[in-house]
N, C-alpha and C positions, 0 to 999 in steps of 0.2 A: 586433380587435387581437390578432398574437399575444404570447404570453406570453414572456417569457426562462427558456432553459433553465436548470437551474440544478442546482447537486452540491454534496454533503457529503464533505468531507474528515477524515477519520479521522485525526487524530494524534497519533504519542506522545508524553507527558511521560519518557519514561526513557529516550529519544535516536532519532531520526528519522533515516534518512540523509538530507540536503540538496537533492541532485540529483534526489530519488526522490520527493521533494514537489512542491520547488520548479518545475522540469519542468510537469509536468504542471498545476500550479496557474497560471502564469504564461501557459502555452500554451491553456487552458480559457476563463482571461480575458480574452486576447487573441479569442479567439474569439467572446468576446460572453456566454459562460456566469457565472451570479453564482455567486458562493462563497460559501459557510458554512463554516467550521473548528470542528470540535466535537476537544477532550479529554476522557480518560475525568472528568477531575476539574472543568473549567473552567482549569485555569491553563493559562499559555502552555507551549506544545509546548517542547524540550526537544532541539537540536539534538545530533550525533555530532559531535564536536570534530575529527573525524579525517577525517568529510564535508566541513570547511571548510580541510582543512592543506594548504595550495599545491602541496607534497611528495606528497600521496598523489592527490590529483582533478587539481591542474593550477592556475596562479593565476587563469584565466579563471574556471574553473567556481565554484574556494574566492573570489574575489573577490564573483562575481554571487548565488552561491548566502548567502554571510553579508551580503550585501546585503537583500536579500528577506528573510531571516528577520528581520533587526535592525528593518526599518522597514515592512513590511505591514501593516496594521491587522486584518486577518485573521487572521491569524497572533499579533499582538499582546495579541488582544483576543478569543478562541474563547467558543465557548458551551459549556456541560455537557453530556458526551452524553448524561447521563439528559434532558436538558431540550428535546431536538432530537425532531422527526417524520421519520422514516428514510423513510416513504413518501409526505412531500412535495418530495422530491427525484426529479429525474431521473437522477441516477446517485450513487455513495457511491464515494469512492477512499480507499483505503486504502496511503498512503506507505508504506515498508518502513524498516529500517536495526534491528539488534538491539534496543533499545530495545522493541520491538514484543514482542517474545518474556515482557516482564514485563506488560504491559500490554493495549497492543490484544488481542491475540489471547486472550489470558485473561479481557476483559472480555464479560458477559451481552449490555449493552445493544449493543456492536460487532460483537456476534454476531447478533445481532436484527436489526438493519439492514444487514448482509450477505445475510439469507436473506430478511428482504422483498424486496431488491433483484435478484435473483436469482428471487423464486419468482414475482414478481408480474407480469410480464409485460410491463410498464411500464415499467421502471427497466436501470441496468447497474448491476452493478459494475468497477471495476478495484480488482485487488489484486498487489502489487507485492513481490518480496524474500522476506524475513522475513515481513512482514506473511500472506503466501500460507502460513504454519503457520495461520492463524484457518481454513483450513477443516478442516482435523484435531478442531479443537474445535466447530465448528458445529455442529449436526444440522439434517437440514430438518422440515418442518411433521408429516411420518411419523415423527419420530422414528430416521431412519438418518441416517449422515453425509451433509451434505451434497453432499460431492465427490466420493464412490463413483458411478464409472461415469465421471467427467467426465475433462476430457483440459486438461491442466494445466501450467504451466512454473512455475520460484522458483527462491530460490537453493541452489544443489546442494550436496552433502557433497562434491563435489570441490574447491571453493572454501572451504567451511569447515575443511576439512580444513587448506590453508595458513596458517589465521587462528590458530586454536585452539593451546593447547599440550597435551602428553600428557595435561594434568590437563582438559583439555577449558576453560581459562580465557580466556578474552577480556582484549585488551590493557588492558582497563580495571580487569582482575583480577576482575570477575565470571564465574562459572560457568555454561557455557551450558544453559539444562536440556535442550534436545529440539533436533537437527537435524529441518528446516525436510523435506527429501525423505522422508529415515524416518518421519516421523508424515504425510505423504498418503500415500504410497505403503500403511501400515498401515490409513488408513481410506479405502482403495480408489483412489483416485483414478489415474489414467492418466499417469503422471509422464512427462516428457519434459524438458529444460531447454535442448537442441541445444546442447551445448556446442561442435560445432564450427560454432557460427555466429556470427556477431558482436554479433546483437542475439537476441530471444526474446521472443514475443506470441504467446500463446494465447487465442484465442478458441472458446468453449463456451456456446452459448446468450447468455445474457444475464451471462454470468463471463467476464472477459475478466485476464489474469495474465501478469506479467508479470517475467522472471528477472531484473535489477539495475537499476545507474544507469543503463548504457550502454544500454539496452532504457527508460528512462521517455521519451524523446521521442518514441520512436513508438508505445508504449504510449497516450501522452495523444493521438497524431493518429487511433487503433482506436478510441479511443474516442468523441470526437467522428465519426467515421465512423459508430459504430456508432450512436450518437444523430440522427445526419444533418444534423452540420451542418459547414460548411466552413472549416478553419484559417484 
């Protein structure tokens, strides 16, 4: 009998964008793969207010996307990521949206289950936005950064650039610490974001990244690809 694929989803408590989960969770399920949602603490992930405002994504997306976070049981109901096995999974995604920047990317055990997933030969990752700073802080099993040498998309200081005000503050009035390109680009990695292109999928071995919203639905179809199996 075969076994069902299955992936861990990495999300933030300190605001997730919508589109950049929900995507790729919705589409992975559909596909037949089971879901695990792990937070760094256990509590429910922690939506970006501004991922669900009709005005900024659209009422399709802010309808569908505050739909799924309200009533998933996944999502409602995560596990601790100290408390999850990163290398019983077939792939680890990791949603993006600022939020990430306090959290995800700053945490040990997110960081752990990036680089099993990535070194072990067996597994993917996709990492998405924001979330794509975690490999700046990674290091792999040698002790270098992880993402030196690798070839890489996220979201760009061209786009942060229109968000941020001079004081470098986010509309939520928190201060952003680190642009998301500056720290890969610093710990090597092969930046590229194609900004004259509509979407952005980079795939690099068993790292698959991915630069925003507009980029998570085909993101989630590279990577079912990349696992072999069929939307």
């Amino acid at each position: 009998m075969l076994l069902m694929a299955n992936a861990l989803f990495i999300v933030s408590e300190e605001g997730y964008w919508g589109e950049e989960c929900i995507e790729p969770l919705t589409t992975l399920s559909d596909a037949g793969v089971e879901i695990t949602v792990a937070t760094p603490s256990g509590g429910p992930p922690v939506i970006d207010e501004q991922s669900v405002d009709p005005d900024e994504v659209g009422e399709e997306t802010a309808t569908h996307v505050a739909e799924v976070h309200e009533t998933d049981e996944r999502l409602r109901n995560p596990e601790a990521l100290a408390d999850v096995t990163p290398d019983a999974y077939d792939a680890v995604v990791f949603p993006g949206g600022h939020g990430t920047v306090w959290d995800i990317n700053q945490d040990r055990h997110a960081r752990a289950a990036l680089r099993t997933a990535v070194e072990d030969g067996d597994a993917k990752a996709l990492v998405v936005c924001h979330a794509v700073g975690i490999l700046a802080f990674t290091r792999d099993s040698d002790g270098g950064f992880l993402v030196s040498g690798r070839n890489v998309t996220g979201f760009p200081n061209a786009w942060e650039d229109g968000i941020v005000t001079e004081q470098e503050l986010l509309p939520d009035g928190r201060k952003l610490p680190y642009w998301v390109e500056d720290e890969l680009n610093a710990a090597g990695g092969n930046w590229d974001a194609e900004l004259d292109a509509e979407t952005s999928v980079t795939v690099d071995g068993d790292l698959i990244t991915a630069r925003g919203p507009s980029s998570s639905h085909e993101a989630a179809l590279v990577l079912l690809d990349e696992m072999g199996i069929s939307p």
